[in-house]
C-alpha positions in Angstrom: -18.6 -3.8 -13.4 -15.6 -5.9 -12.7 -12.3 -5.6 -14.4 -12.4 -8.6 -17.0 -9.4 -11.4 -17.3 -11.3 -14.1 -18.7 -8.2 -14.4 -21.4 -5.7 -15.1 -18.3 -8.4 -18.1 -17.5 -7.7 -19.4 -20.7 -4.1 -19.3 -20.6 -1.6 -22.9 -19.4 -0.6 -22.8 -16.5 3.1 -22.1 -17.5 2.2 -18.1 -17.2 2.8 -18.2 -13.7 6.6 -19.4 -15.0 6.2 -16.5 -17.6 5.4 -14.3 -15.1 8.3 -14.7 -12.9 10.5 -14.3 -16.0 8.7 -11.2 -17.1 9.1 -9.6 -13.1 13.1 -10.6 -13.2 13.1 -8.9 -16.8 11.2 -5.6 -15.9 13.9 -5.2 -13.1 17.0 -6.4 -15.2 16.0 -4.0 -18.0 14.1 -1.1 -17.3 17.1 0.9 -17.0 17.2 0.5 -12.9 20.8 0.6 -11.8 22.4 -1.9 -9.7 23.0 0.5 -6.7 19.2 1.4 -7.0 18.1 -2.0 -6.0 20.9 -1.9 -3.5 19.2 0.9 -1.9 15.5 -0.1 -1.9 16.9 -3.5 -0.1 18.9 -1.4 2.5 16.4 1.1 3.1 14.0 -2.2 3.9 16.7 -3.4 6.3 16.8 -0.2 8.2 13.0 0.3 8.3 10.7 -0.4 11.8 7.0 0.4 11.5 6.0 2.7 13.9 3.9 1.5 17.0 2.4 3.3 19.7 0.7 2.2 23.0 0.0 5.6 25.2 -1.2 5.0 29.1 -4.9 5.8 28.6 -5.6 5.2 25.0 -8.5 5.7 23.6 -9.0 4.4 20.9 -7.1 1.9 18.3 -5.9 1.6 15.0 -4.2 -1.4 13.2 -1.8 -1.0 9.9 -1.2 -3.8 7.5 0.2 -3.8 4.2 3.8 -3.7 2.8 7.1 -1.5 2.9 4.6 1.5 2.6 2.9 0.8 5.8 5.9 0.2 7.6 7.3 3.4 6.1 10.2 2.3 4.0 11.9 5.1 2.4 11.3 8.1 5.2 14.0 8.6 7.4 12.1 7.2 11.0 9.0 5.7 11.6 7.5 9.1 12.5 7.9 10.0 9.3 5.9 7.1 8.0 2.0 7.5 7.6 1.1 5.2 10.7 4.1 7.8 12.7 2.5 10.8 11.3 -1.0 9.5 12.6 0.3 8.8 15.5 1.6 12.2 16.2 -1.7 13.7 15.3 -3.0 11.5 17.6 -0.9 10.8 20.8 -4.0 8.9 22.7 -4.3 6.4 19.8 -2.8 2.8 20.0 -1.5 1.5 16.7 -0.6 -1.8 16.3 1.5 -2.4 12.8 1.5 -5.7 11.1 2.9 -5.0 7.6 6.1 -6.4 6.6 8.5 -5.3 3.8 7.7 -7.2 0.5 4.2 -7.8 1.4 1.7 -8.9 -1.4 -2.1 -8.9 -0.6 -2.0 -12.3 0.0 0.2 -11.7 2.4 -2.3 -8.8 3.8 -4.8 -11.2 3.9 -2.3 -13.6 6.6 -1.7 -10.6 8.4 -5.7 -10.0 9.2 -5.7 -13.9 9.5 -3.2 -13.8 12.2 -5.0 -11.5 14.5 -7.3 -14.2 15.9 -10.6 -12.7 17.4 -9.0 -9.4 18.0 -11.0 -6.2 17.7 -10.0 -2.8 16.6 -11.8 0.8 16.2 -10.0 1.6 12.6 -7.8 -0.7 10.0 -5.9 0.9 7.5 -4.5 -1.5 4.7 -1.5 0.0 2.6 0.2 -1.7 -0.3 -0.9 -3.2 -3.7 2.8 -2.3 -5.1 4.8 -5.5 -4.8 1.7 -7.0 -7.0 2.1 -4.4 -9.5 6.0 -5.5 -10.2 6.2 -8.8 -9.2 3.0 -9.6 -12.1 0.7 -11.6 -9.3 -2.1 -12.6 -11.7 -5.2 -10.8 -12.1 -7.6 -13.5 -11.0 -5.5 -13.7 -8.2 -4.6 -10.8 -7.3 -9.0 -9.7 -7.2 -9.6 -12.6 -5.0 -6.4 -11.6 -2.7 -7.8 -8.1 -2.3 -11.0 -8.9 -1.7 -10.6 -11.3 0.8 -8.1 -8.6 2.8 -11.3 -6.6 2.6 -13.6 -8.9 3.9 -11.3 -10.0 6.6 -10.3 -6.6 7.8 -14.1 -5.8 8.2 -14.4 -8.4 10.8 -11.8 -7.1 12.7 -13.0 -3.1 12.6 -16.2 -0.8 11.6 -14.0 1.5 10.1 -11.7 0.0 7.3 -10.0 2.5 4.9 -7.6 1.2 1.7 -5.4 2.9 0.2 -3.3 1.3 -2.5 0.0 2.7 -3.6 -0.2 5.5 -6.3 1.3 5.1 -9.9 4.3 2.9 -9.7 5.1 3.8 -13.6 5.2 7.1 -12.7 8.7 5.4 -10.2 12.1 7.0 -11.2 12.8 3.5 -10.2 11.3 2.4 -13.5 11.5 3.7 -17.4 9.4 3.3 -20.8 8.7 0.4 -21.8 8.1 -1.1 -18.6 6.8 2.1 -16.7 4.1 2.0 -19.3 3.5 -1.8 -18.0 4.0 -0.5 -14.4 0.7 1.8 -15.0 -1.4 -0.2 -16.8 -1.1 -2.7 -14.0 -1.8 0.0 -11.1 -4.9 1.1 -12.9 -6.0 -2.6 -12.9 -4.5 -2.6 -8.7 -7.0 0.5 -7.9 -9.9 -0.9 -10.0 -10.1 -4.1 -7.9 -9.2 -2.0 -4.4 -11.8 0.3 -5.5 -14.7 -2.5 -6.2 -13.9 -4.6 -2.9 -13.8 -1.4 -0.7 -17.4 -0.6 -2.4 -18.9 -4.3 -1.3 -17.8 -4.4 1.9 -18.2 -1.1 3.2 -14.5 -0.1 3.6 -13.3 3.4 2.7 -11.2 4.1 -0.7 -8.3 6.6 -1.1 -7.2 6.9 -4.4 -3.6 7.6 -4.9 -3.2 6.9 -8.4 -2.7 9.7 -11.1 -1.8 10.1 -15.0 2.2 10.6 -15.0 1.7 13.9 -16.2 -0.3 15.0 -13.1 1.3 12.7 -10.4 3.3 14.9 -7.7 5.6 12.1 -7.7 6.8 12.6 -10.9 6.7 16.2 -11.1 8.7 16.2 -8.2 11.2 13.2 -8.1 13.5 14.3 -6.2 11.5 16.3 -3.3 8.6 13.3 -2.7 10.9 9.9 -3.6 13.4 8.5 -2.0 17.0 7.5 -2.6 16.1 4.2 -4.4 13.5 5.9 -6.7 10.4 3.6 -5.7 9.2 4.2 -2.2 7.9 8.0 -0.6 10.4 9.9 1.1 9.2 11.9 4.2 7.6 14.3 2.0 5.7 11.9 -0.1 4.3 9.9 2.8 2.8 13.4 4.4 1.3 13.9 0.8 -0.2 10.4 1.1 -1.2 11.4 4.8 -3.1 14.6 3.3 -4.7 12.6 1.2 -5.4 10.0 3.4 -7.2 13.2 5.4 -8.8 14.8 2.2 -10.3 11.6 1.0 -11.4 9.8 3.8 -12.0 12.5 6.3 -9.7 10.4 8.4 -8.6 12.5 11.6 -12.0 13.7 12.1 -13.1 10.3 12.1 -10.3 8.9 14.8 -11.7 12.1 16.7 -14.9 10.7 16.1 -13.6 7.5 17.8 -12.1 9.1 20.6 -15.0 10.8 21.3 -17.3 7.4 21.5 -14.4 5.9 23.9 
């Protein structure tokens, strides 16, 4: 069953004015500090999403998504998921589209860009910039699911994988974390329902606070600015990535076809 917002229907028009206000305010007053803003924005600036094209390839992957698929927060692209994939696999191309403060409609115009291009695997990364910046929920279900429709036209083998539990952010504090969480539950729900109909793969990142790694372990699995994965917490995302979607032996699946 689908995640209802029949009351957001309802609602003027003005909440999309509301909800700009509401995003400023959950940043002005959640207890972030100045110099943590200043950080997430500089560790965007100095972030390059790692790309690979090896002589011989034999197979292909394509990212999309947001700061998390480019790998904002680990200190090079190798330390990003796409870089650690690629080390795993140094006869895969990957081609990286995602751009730093990517919604999933922005996804969606990465996937549109690619013309009639064809690729063996897509992975789509993000979801968080939806979360905090309060993209309706009627929109942001019909964003997601087009993503997944269009990324299925470009690749058999489509895997999503939303970010985890941005409430559980040091970036963030009660009462806004609690608003951060409610809103990634209803992020996974949709990712979860449009990977199901079109036959894409579903990792599931997201965890109570009291169980999530990332806020057991702030300091070891964040980085500086408190809201994206350090190096640490993108390999955790990569063994995921591998424990949930069986996704190396799959790419060796791939490489085998080739």
């Amino acid at each position: 069953m689908r995640h209802t917002y029949t009351t957001w229907r309802r609602r003027p028009r003005m909440l999309s004015a509301i909800a700009v206000v509401a995003a400023l305010a959950v940043l002005a007053t959640s207890g972030c500090a100045a110099w943590r803003i200043r950080q997430s924005v500089e560790l965007a600036r100095q972030s390059e999403p790692f790309e690979a094209s090896p002589t011989g390839a034999v197979a292909s992957l394509l990212v999309v998504g947001d700061s998390t698929a480019v790998g904002t927060g680990a200190s090079s692209p190798a330390g990003s998921v796409a870089g650690l994939i690629g080390l795993a696999h140094p006869r895969l191309k990957v081609t990286n589209r995602a751009k730093d403060g990517a919604k999933f409609a922005d996804i969606a115009r990465q996937l549109e860009a690619l013309g009639a291009q064809r690729f063996d695997a897509i992975l789509v990364l993000g979801g968080g910039n939806d979360v905090i910046r309060l993209t309706r929920y009627e929109t942001l279900e019909q964003d997601i699911a087009r993503t997944a429709e269009l990324a299925r036209t470009h690749a058999n083998l489509v895997v999503m994988m939303p970010c985890g539990n941005v409430g559980s952010a040091p970036f963030f504090f009660a009462p806004w974390s609690w608003l951060m969480t409610k809103r990634s539950q209803v992020l996974h729900g949709f990712v979860r329902e449009a990977a199901k109909d079109n036959g894409a793969l579903y990792v599931n990142l997201y965890k109570d606070k009291a169980e999530d790694p990332f806020a057991l372990r702030p300091d070891e699995l964040n980085a500086g600015d408190g809201l994206h994965p350090s190096d640490a917490g993108y390999r955790l995302w990569w063994h995921e990535l591998n424990q949930q979607a069986d996704f190396s032996s799959r790419l060796a699946a791939l490489r085998r076809q080739g």
